[in-house]
N, C-alpha and C positions, 0 to 999 in steps of 0.2 A: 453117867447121866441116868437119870431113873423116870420111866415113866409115871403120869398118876395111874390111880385106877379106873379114868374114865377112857384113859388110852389104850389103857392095856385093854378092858372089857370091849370098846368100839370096834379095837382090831381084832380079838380076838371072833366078834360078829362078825367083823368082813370076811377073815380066815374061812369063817364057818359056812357063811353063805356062798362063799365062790369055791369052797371043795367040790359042791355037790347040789345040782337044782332039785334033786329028789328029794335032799333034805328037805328043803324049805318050802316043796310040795307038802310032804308029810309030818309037816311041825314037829320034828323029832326032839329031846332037848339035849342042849349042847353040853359038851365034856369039856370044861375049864379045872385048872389047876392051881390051889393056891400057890401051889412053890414055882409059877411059872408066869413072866410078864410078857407082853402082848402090845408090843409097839409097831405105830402108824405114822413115820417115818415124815420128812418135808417134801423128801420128792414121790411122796405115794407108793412107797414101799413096807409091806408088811410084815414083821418082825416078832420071834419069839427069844425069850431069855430065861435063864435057867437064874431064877433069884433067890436071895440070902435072908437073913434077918439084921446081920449088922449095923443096918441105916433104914429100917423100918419108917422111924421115927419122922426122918425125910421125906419119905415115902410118901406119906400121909397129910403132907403140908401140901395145903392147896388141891387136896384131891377131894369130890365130890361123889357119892353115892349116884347111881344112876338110877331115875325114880321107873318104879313098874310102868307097867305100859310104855315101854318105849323100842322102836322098831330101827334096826341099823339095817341099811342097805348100798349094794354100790349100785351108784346111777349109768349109765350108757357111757357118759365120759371117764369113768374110771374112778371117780370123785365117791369116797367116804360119807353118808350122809344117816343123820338120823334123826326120828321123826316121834315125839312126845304124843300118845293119847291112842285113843283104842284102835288094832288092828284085827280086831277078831270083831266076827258077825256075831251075833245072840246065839247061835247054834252053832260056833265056834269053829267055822271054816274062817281062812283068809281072808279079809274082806280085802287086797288087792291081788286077789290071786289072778291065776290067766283063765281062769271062767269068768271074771268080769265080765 
């Protein structure tokens, strides 16, 4: 089974965001890997895989770029969620940060 690459990139945000809230204090940016998939599983299990080239081709059917500006976060209930359009202030703090 092969994930796309909106799956692999979503999970690899949640991955990123729930390592570390310091992170995402300090908008550090994230270490992804091409040779490595990043799957977000049906019962909310987050997964990495060590991927090939063989079936690229597959890969890439039905898979969509994920456009700039867009914010992946896990909500209180545990749920994957993500959010299209600007999350940075003009002076490029968080604008949902915990100084709100």
């Amino acid at each position: 089974m092969t994930a796309s690459p909106i799956t692999v990139l979503t999970t690899a945000v949640a991955l990123t965001a729930l390592s570390s809230l310091a992170h995402a204090e300090a908008g550090e940016p994230w270490v992804l890997s091409p040779d490595m998939g990043y799957g977000y599983t049906r019962d909310g299990k987050m997964l990495t895989y060590k991927m090939g080239t063989s079936n690229a081709k597959e890969l890439f059917k039905g898979a969509k770029k994920v456009p700039r500006q867009t914010l992946f976060f896990v909500g209180a209930n545990g749920q994957l969620y993500m959010r299209s359009g600007p999350f940075l202030e003009g002076d490029g703090s968080f604008k949902f940060g915990a100084d709100q």
